[in-house]
C-alpha positions in Angstrom: -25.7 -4.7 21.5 -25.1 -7.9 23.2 -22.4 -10.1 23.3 -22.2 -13.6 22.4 -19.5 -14.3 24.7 -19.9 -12.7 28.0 -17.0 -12.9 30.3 -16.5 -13.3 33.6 -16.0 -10.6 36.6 -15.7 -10.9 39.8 -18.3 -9.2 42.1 -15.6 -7.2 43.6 -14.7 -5.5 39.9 -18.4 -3.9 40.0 -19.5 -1.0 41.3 -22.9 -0.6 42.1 -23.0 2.8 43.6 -22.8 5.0 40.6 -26.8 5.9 40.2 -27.2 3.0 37.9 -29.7 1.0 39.8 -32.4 1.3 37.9 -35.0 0.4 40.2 -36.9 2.1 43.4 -35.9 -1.2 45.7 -34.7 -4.7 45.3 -36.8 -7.3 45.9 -35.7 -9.7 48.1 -37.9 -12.8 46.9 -36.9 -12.4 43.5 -33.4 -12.5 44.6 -33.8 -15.8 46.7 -35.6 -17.2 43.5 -32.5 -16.2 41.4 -30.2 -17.8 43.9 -31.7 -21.1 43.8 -31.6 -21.3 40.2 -28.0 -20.2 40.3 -28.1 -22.8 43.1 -29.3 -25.1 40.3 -27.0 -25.3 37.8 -29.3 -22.6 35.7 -27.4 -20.2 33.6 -29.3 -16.9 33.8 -28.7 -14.0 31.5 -25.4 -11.9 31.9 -25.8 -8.8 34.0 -25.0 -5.7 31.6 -22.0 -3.7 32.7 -20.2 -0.9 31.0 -16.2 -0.8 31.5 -14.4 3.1 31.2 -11.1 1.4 30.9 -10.9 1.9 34.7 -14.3 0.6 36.4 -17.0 -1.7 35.6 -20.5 -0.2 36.3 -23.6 -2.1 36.4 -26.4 -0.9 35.0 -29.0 -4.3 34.3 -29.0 -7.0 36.9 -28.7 -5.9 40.3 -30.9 -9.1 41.7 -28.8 -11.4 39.7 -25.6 -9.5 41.1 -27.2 -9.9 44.6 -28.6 -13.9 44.0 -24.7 -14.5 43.2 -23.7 -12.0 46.8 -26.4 -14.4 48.2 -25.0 -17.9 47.1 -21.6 -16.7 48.1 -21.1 -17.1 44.6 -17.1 -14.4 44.1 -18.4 -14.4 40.2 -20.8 -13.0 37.6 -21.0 -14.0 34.2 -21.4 -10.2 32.6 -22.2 -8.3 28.9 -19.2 -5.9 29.1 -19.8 -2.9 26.9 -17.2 0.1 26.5 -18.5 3.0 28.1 -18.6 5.5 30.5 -20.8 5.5 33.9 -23.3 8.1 32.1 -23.8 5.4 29.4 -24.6 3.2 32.2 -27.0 5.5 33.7 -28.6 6.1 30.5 -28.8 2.8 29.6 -30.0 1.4 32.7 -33.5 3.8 32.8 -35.1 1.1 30.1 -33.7 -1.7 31.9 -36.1 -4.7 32.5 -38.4 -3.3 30.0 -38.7 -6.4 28.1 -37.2 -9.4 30.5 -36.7 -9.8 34.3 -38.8 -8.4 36.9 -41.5 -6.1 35.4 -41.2 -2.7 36.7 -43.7 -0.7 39.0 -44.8 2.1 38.4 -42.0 4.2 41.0 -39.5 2.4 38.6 -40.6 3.9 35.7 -40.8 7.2 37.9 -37.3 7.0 38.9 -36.2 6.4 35.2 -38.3 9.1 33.9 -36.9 11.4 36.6 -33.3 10.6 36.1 -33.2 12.3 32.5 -36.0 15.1 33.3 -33.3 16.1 36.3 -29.9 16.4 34.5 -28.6 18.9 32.6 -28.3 17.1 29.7 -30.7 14.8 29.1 -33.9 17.1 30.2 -33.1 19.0 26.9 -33.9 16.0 25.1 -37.5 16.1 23.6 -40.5 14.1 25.7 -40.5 11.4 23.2 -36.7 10.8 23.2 -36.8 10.5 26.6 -39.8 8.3 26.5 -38.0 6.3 23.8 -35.0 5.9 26.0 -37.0 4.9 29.3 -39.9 2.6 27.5 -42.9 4.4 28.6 -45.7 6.1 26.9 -44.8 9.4 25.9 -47.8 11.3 28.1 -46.0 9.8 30.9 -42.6 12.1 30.7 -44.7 15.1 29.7 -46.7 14.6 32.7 -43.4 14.1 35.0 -42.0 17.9 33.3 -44.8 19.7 33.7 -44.9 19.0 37.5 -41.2 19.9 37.8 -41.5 22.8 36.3 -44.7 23.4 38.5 -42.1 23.1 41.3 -40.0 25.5 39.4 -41.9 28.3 38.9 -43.8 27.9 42.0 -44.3 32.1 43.1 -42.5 33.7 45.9 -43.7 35.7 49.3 -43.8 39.2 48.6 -41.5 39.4 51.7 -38.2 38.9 50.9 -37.5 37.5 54.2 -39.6 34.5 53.9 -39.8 32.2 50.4 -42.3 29.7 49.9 -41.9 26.5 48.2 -43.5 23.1 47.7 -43.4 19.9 49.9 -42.8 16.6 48.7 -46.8 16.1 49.7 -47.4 18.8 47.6 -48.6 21.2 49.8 -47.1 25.2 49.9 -44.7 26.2 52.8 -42.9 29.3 53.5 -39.2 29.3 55.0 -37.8 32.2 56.8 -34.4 33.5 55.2 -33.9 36.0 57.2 -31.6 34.2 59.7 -29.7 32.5 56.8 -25.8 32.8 57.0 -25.8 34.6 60.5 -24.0 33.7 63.6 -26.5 32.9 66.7 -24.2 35.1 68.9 -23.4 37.9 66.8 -25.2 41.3 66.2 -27.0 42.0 62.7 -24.2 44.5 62.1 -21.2 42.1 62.7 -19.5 41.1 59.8 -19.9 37.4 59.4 -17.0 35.1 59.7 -15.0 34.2 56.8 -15.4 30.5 56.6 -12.4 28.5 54.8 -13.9 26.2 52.2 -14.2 22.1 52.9 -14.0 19.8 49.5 -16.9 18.0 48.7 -17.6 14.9 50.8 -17.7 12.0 49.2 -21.4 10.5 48.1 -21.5 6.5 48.3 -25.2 7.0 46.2 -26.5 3.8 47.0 -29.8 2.0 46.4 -29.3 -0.4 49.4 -31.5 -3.5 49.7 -34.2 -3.4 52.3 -32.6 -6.5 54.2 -29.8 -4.8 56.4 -27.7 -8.2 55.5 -27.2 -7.1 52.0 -26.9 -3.5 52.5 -24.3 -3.9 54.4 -22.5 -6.0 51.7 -23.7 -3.5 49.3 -21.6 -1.1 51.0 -18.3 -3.3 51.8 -18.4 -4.4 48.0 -18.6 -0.4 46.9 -17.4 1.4 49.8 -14.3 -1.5 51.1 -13.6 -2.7 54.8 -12.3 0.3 56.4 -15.0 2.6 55.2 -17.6 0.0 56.4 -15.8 -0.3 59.8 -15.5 3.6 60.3 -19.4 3.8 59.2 -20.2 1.2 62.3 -18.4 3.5 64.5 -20.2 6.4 63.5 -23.5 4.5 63.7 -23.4 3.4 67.5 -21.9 7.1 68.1 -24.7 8.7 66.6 -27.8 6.5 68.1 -26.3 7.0 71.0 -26.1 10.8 70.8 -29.8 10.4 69.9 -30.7 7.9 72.7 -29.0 10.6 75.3 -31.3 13.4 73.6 -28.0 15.2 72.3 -29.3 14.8 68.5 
């Protein structure tokens, strides 16, 4: 349901790091396009964000959020909906269907994907899913069988070694039998009780290919500090890996 008066949010109040981008990659011409019509005067459609009562999430018009980033343009004109960042998700996987940039065929991938791989939504029936992302039906059935070809996909007889699929789609085999032990420490030590870390934190972010607005992408979701702490980490690590110690 759309809203005859959208309102107006600041780019700030939007987070775009929540799995709601929709798409494989932004493209950077059709933002440049949508920036000089904004440019313009033109009035294009509101983005679509849903608000939890704490955070807005975007889940339609990422290269109209990024034509505004571009413009330096601090505001969006937005369709708020109540909801939750799942209901952002869900509705952004039939994004674009019908309006904006038409989708490739690794968009509708990635939408098909996001439903077949959660919990929830995988239980739902081919069609409801196919509903949901605006494809042909055949296309999600295809997309489950080959997960659950990935699955099922036998084990070595050894228990030691364990074979699996590639994303090329070729078999491998992995040795276990190393898994979990110390490199200096006998097969009969007892292994080192290890005091459990929380969870780091997963930024999740579909980043633009032009550096320039990834790294706005990631001030806008992520702040300054973080950004400034992620620079430092950078020129530590390339230089680590330019001295051969990565």
């Amino acid at each position: 349901m759309t809203t005859d008066n959208p309102q107006t949010l600041r780019l700030d109040q939007i987070r775009i790091d929540g799995g709601t981008q929709p798409r494989v990659a932004i493209d950077e011409q059709v933002v440049a396009e949508y920036a000089e019509q904004y440019s313009n005067g033109v009035d294009l459609k509101p983005v679509i964000v849903f608000f939890d009562g704490a955070t807005y999430w975007l889940a339609d018009g990422f290269h109209r959020y990024w034509a505004n980033k571009k413009i330096d343009c601090e505001y969006v004109f937005a369709d708020v909906r109540q909801g939750t960042q799942r209901d952002a998700i869900l509705h952004s996987v039939g994004a674009n269907a019908t309006h904006g940039l038409r989708r490739t065929h690794a968009d509708k991938r990635k939408a098909v994907l996001t439903l077949l791989e959660d919990d929830e939504w995988s239980k739902w029936s081919d069609s409801d899913i196919a509903r949901q992302c605006c494809v042909n039906q055949s296309t999600v059935t295809r997309h489950r069988t080959s997960l659950m070809q990935n699955i099922s996909e036998p084990r070595s007889t050894d228990s030691s070694r364990r074979t699996y699929k590639t994303k090329h789609g070729t078999v491998a085999t992995m040795n276990t039998a190393k898994i979990g032990r110390h490199r200096n420490r006998g097969p009969d030590s007892p292994n080192p009780v290890r005091q459990p870390r929380p969870a780091l934190a997963q930024t999740n972010l579909n980043l633009p290919h032009d550096p320039a607005y990834g790294a706005r992408a990631i001030v806008a979701a992520m702040g300054v500090d973080y950004a400034r702490q992620l620079i430092d980490s950078l020129t530590s690590y390339l230089q680590e890996k330019k001295e051969g110690a990565v």
